[in-house]
N, C-alpha and C positions, 0 to 999 in steps of 0.2 A: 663894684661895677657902677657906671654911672647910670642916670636915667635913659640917658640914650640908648645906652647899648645895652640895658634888661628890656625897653620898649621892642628895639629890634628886635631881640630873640626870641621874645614874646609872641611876635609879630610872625615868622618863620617858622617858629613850632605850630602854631595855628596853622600854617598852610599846608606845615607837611601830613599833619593830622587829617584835617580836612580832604587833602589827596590823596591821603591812607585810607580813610573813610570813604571818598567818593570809589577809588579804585578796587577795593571789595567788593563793593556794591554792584560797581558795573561788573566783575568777574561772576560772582554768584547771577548775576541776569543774563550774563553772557552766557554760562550754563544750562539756564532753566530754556535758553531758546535755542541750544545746540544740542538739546535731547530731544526724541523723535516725541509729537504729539501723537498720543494713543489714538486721538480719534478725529486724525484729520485725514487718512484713508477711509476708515467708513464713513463720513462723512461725503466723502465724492462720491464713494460707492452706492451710496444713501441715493443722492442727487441723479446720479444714472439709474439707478433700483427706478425711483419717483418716475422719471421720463420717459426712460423705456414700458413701464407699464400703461400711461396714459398714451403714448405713441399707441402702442397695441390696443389699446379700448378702443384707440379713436377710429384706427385700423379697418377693426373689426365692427364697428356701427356703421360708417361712412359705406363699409365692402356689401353688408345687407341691405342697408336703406336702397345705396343706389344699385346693386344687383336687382334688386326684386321691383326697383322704379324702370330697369332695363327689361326685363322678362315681363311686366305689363303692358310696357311697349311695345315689345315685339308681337307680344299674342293679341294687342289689337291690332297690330297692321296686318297679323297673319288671318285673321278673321274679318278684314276688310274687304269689299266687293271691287269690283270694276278694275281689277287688275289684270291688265291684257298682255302685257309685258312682264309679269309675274317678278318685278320687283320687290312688292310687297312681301310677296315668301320667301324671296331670296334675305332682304335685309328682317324682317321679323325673323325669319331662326337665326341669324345670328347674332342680331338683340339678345336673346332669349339665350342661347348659349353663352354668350360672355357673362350677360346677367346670373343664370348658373354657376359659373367661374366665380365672377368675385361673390355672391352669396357663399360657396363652400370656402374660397381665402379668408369671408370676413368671419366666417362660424370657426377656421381654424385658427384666427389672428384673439379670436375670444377663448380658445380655447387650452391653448400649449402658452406655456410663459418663455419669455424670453430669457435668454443667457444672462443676462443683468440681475433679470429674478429672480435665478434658479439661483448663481454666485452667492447674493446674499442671505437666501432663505440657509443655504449649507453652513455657510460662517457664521452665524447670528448662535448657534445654539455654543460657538464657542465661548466658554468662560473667562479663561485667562486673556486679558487684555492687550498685554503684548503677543500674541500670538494671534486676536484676533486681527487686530492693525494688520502684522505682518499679510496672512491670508489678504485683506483687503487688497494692499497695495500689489498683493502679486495677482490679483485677480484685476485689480486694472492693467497693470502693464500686460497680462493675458490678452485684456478683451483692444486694447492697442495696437498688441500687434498686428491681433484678427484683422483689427479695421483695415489695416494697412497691405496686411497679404490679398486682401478682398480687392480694395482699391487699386493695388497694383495689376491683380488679375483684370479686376471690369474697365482698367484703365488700356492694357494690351490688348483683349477682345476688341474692343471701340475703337480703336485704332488701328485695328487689323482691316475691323471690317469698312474702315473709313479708305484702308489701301486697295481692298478690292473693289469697291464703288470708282476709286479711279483709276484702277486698271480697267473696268469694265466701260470706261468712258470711249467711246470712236472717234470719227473727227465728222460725225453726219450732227442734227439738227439735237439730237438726243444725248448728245456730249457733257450739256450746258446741266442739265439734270443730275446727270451724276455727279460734276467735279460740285453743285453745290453741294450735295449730300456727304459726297465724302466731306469736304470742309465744316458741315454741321459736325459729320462725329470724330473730327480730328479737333474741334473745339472739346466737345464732350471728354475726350480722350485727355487733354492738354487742362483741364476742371478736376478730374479725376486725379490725375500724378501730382498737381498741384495743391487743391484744399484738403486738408487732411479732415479725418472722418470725425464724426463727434468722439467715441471712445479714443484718438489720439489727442485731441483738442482736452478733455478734460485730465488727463493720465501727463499732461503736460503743463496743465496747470497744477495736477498735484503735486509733481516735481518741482513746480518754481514757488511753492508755497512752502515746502514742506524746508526750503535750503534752510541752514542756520546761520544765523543772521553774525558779522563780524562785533567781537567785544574788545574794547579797552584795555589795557595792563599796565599800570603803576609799576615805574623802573626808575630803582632808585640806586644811586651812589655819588660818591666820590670823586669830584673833575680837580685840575690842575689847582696849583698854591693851596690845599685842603679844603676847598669850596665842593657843599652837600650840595648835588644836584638829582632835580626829580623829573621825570621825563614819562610819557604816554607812549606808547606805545600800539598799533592794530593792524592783525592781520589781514588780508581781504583776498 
């Protein structure tokens, strides 16, 4: 054989090697990323655990502080003099009432855990690791759905009540009042069917995180006049 053509072959075995080699390569990673990550459900689950607790702390201090900053007010204007008009009594107890209200919302927001909490503290004592995953992800696509049957319900109410505001509209001075009100909660309504809730928002980035990513595949044969041909191949 001459020099040329041992160079050439040389030359071509090197390549098919190398694409033999690169093409396992990418196969076994194509693999390793088309099997499900153990802990990229609790991981979301994690990140909602996190939120929803500090949401409810927050909940719950804001609901006291300003409850009982409400119910001070009220009881000084209820103990105010020179009220002839008896305003003062009328708006101090109801200070004081709503300030009651969220003092007991913000003592219950400190006190019951959320569905987020509850979800994770149940699956955590699980051992097996595929099976915690799995729990995870069905605990989000759970709290998903919630979001969404929620959102659809407080989306229908708001809109209902935005049709009787302009049913209730006349054609006297007092008209103008209503059709804005209804148009306030036919926006509300129209926010609602629209942004979806946070547990859809996260349960949807789990999904688009979780896809497996397309791999490469070395294909190799034999093309016309006996010419070795080597070819890529990818799914998507």
């Amino acid at each position: 054989m001459k020099p040329q053509k041992r160079s050439l072959a040389g030359v071509a075995a090197l390549i098919f090697f190398s694409a033999l080699t690169a093409s396992v390569f990418a196969q076994d990673k194509g693999q390793d990323e088309g099997q499900p990550r153990i802990a990229l459900a609790e991981k979301y689950l994690f990140d909602y655990y996190k939120k929803s607790k500090s949401a409810r702390n927050t909940a719950g201090i804001v609901g006291i502080g300003g409850g009982a900053l409400f119910m001070g007010i009220g009881a000084a204007m209820m103990g105010g003099g020179d009220d002839w008009l008896g305003f003062n009594d009328f708006f101090g107890g109801l200070s004081v009432v709503m300030g009651g209200l969220m003092v007991v919302g913000g003592a219950a927001s400190l006190a019951f855990r959320s569905p987020a909490e509850r979800a994770y503290d149940r699956i955590q004592p699980i051992e097996d690791p595929l099976q915690r995953e799995k729990a995870c992800a069905d605990a989000l696509a759970g709290f998903a759905k919630s979001g969404r049957r929620m959102r659809m319900i407080g989306g229908g109410l708001t809109i209902a009540t935005g049709v009787v505001m302009a049913a209730a509209a006349g054609g006297d001075e007092t008209s103008t009042g209503y059709l804005a009100w209804a148009a306030v909660f036919g926006g509300a309504a129209a926010y609602q069917f629209l942004v979806k809730s946070r547990p859809e928002k996260i349960y949807r980035a789990y999904l688009e995180e979780s896809q497996a990513k397309p791999a490469p595949r070395l294909t190799l044969g034999f093309g016309p006049h006996g010419r070795f041909l080597v070819g890529v191949t990818m799914d998507w």
